[in-house]
N, C-alpha and C positions, 0 to 999 in steps of 0.2 A: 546591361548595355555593353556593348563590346566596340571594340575600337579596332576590330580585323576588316580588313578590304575584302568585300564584295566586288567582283568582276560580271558582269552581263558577257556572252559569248551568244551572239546571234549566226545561225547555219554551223551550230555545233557538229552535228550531226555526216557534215562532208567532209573529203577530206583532211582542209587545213582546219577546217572547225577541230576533226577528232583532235590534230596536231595538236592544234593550241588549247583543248581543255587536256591532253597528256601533258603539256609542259606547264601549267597554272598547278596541276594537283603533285605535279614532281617538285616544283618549286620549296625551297625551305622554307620562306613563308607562306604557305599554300591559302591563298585568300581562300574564301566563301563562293562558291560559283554558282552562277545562274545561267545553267544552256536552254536557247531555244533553237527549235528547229522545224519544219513541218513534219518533217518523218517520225513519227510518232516510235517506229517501233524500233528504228537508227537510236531516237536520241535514248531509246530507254538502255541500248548498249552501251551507254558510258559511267554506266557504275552507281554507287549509290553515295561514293564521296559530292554528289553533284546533283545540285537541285534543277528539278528537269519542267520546261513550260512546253506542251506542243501546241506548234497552231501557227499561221500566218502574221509574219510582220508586221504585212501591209493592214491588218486589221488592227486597229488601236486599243480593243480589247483585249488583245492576245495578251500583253502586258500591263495592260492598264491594272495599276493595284499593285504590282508586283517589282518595283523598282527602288522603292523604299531604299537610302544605305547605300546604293551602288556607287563604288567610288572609279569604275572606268569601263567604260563599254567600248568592247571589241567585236565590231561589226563586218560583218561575212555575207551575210544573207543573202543570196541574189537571183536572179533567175539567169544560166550561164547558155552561151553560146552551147549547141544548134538551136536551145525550144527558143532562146530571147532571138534571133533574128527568123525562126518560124513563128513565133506569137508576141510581135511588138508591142501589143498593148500589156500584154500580162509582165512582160517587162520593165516597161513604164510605170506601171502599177507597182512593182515590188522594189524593183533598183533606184525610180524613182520616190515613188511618194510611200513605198515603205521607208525609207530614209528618212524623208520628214517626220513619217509617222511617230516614228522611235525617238527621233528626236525633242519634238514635241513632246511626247509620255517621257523622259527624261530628263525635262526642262521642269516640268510641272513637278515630278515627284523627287530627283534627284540632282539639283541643277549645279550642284559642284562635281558633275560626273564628268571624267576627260574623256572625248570621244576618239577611238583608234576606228579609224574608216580601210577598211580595204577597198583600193582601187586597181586599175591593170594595166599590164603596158601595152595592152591594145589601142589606146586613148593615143598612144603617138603616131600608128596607122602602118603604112608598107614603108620599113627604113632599110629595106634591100640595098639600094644605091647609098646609102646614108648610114650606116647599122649603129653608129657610134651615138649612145642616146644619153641626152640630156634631161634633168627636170623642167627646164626655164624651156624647151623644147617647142614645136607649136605643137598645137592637139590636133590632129586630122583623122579622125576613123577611115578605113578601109571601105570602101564602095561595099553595101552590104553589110556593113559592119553596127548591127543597131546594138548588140552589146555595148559594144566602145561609147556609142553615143551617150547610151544611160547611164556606164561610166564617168563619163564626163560631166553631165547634166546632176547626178548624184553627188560628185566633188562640189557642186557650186551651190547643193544643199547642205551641206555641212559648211563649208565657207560664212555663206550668210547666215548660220544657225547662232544660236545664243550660248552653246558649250563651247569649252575648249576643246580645239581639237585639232587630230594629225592625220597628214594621209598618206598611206603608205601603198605605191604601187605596183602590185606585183609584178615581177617577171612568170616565164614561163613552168609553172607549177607541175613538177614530171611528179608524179603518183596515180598506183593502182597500176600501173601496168597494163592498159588494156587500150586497143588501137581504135581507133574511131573515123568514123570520115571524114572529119576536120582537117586530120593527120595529109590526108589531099589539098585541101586549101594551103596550105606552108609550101612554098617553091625549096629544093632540096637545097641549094646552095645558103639559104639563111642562116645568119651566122645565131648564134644561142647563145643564150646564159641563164642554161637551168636553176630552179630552187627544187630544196625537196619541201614537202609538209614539214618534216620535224624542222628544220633550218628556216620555216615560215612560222611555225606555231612558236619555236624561240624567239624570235624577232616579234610577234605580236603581244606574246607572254611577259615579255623584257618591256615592254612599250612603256606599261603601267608605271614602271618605275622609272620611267623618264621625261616627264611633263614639261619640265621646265626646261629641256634641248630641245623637244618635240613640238610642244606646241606652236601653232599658228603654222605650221612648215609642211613643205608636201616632201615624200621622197620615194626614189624607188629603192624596190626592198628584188636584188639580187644577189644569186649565188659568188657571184664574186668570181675572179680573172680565172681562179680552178675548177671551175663550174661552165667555161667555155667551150663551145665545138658549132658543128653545123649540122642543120639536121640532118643532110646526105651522113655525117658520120657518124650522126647519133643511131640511126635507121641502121646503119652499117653496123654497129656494136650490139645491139639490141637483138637486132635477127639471130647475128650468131650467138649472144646469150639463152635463147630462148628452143633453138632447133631448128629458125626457118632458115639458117645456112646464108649462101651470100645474097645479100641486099641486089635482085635483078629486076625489080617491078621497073617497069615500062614511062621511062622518064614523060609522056606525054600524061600519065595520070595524075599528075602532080600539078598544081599551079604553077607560072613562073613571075607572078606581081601578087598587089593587092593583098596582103599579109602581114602580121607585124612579127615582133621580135626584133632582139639585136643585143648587147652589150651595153649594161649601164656605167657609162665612164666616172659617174660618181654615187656611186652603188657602197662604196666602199666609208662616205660620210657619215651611214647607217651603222654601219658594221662598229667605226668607233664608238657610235653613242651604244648601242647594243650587245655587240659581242655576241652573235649570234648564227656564226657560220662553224660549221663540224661537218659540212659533207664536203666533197668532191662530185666529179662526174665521176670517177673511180669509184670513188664508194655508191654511190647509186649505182653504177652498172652492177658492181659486185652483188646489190640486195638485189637487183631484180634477177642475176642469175641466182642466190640462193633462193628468192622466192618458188623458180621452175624446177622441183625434182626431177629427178634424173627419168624417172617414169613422163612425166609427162611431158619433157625434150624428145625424149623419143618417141612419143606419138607424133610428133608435130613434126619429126624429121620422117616419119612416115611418112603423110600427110603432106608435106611439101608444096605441093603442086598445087591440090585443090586448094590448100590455104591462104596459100599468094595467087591462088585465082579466084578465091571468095573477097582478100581485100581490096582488089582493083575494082571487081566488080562494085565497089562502096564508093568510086570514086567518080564526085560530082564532078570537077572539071572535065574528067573523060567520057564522063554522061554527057553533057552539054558541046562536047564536041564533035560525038558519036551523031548526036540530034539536029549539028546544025542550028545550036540556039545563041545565034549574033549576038547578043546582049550577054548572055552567059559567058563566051567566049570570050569577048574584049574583054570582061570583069578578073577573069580567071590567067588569062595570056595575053593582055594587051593586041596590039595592030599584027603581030607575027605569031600567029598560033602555031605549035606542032601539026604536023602530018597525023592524022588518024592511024594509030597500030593496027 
């Protein structure tokens, strides 16, 4: 019989997942770990210090059996923004009622297990006009926003659930390095406060050992006042670390509402209980320019042109204003849309 902590890490396998099973196995007391994930062949990359389950959440089987001993479960899993607002039900299905599911298989087999729930700060909605954000805050997803919603709907499943539990909501998670067309839904003037993974997987890693600050409590987990800028200057820092030179894409590509982010003004209540801030937006910028060797900055300063005309072409709000699609528009630029480029 052993008396070491067992940690459950559900969507081990993403990002903040990898994060937080590197900071549990660095950890000095490096509990017992249980990663699930669906990607079977992700999760079998995180080594052999770490007992590996693949399979879906949302399915009570996945787990069932296998929960024995867990003395905190750190939950990830989710289905994220574009497939969750292209396939709302399979969202509902994982964000939601794999929530419960876990919970339930958790309650049955390990029911002194502390639950650490990840939630987002997209649950606060467009705080453009507003950016200064609060916990006690109102919830309002973004028009389109069914992530957020299952966000939210998922918080008030662990709320009412039978474990202890904490909810910690993220900020803007900058990892991997790779542009996407969402990066068009963000109007450029929104003000930021980036997290890296490793600076998220230490805050969710550190959680375990703080039950008795944490529980019952929601909070948001941001990079903190050093971790501030706006995306117009994060876009701005980013290009020129990478080769694509100065930031000129065609302000009409860009949304100017409807968007969340912003600055958590008590971001920093975490950080006491936790201690778990060591980046900067400096030091991210610095890893994602050592990320781009120097060989392949200079393909992309080749490339220039066609690259920053492959990303625009990604960009749904200038899709939908190209098209003339009235609903599309208002959602993306409110009553005053941009001129068509």
């Amino acid at each position: 019989m052993t008396n070491k902590e067992r940690v459950l890490v559900t969507g081990a396998a993403g990002i903040v997942g990898r994060a937080t099973v590197a900071a549990l196995v660095a950890a000095p007391d490096r509990p017992e770990i249980l990663a699930t994930d669906r990607d079977a062949r992700a999760l079998a990359r995180l080594g052999t210090a770490v007992e590996k389950v693949a399979g879906d959440i949302a399915d009570a089987a996945t787990l069932a059996g296998r929960l024995g001993g867990v003395t905190a479960a750190i939950h990830l899993a989710a289905v994220l923004p574009p497939l969750a607002d292209d396939q709302p039900d399979l969202a509902d299905r994982v964000n939601i009622g794999g929530t419960g599911a876990l919970i339930a298989t958790l309650a049955r087999e390990a029911p002194g297990a502390f639950f650490i729930h990840a939630s987002s700060i997209s649950v606060y909605g467009d705080r453009c006009a507003d950016p200064d954000i609060r916990v006690g805050d109102p919830l309002a997803p973004s028009e389109g926003d069914h992530y957020a919603t299952t966000k939210i709907a998922g918080e008030e499943v662990v709320r009412r659930g039978p474990l202890d539990w904490t909810i910690l909501r993220l900020s803007a998670v900058m990892g991997g390095h790779r542009m996407t067309p969402l990066m068009f839904h963000m109007p450029l003037d929104t003000k930021l406060e980036i997290l890296t993974p490793e600076d998220t997987g230490r805050a969710l890693a550190a959680a375990r050992h703080a039950r008795a600050a944490l529980a019952g409590k929601t909070f948001n987990l941001g990079g903190g006042a050093a971790c501030r800028t706006t995306f117009r200057a994060y876009l701005e820092a980013v290009f020129a670390r990478i080769g694509l030179g100065r930031f000129d894409l065609p302000e009409a590509a860009f949304a100017t509402r409807n968007f969340h982010c912003g600055h958590y003004m008590d971001g920093d209540a975490l950080e006491d209980i936790l201690h778990f801030r060591k980046d900067t937006l400096a030091s991210h910028l610095d890893e994602i320019a050592a990320d781009w060797p120097w060989w392949r900055r200079a393909a992309l300063t080749l490339a220039r042109r066609p690259a920053k005309a492959f990303l625009v072409s990604r960009s749904e709000p200038l899709a939908a204003l190209r098209a003339g699609d009235a609903a599309l528009i208002r959602r993306y630029y409110g009553v005053n849309p941009p001129d068509v480029p």
